[in-house]
C-alpha positions, 0 to 999 in steps of 0.5 A: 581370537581362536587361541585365546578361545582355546586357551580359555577353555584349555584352562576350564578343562584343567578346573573340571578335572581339578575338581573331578579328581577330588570327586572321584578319589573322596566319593569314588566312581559310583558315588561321584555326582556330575552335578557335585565337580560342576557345582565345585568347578563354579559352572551348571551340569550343562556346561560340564557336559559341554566338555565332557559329555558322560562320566564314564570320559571324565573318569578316563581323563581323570584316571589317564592324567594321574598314569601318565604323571607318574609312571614316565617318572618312575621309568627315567629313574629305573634306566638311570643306569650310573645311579646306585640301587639305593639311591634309584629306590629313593627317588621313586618312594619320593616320587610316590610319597609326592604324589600321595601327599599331594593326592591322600586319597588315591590309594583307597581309590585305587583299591575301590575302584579295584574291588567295584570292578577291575574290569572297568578299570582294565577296559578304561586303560585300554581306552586311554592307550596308555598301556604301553607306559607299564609295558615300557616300564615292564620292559626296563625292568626286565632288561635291567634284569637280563643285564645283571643290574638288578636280581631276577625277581617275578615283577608281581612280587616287585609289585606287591613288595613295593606297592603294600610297603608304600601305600598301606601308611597312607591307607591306615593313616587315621589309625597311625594317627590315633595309636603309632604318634607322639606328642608334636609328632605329624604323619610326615614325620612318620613317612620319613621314619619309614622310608629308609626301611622301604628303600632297604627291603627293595634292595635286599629284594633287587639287588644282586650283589645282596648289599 
């Protein structure tokens, strides 16, 4: 009976934060409304706050389950050390090109939140004590680095390189729409046309031998 209790509310945790994620990646932090994810999760702002009591620890969970969805994945990717440079950079653009698909309005999100209020954003990392993720991640890099595998490049301009490249056709995307398609062409289309020219700036950033 207590397992299938468990289960049962296991289940409605994931709807709430199904919901809570759409919520906050349309509307934002600001603008999301406890009352709009209970009424899209089919239940009364009580029940929500049964689970979780404040927005602030809605927004935590919703935030902690997209970090650590992701960035494990990037991280068994980089150590993949019998993998070329080419074909690693491959791997996380289709990582990050999955996740934005599936997820079209994170990085707008992500730059809102940014700009509302980064200390928010850093404080709610803390909470959820998944600092240590891009710590690992830092580290792999850097080892990488000390190896030899990979250039020595300051990992803020692995990051600003990488992270513009990937999420600005996705930021622009109505724009892209409108001017850069041709008739019977569709976004996807022009994600895959990009993508190799991503894969081969990193390279060129990262690679030592330069090829």
């Amino acid at each position: 009976m207590m397992m299938a209790e468990e289960a049962k509310a296991s289940c409605v945790e994931a709807r709430i934060l199904d919901a809570a994620k759409a919520v906050f990646m349309e509307k934002g932090y600001t603008d999301a409304c406890m009352s709009e994810i209970a009424e899209r999760v089919g239940m009364n702002r009580p029940a929500l706050h049964y689970y979780f009591r404040t927005k602030d620890k809605l927004f935590q969970a919703v935030f902690g389950m997209i970090v650590e969805a992701i960035i494990p994945k990037f991280q068994d990717i980089i150590t993949c050390n019998d993998l070329p440079l080419p074909v690693r950079v491959e791997r996380i653009v289709d990582v990050y090109y999955s996740l934005l698909q599936e997820n079209p309005y994170l990085p707008l999100f992500i730059l809102r939140e940014i700009d509302r209020d980064v200390d928010f954003l850093f404080k709610t990392l803390l909470r959820l004590k998944v600092g240590h993720l891009f710590d690992e991640l830092k580290g792999c890099l850097l080892e990488e680095m000390r190896n030899g595998r990979l250039r020595r490049v300051p990992l803020r301009i692995i990051f600003l390189t990488f992270y513009s490249a990937l999420t600005f056709p996705f930021v622009s995307q109505k724009l892209v729409a409108k001017t850069m398609m041709e008739e019977g062409e569709d976004f996807q289309d022009i994600l895959e046309e990009w993508k190799p020219y991503v894969v081969r700036q990193m390279v060129n950033l990262l690679s030592v031998d330069g090829n």
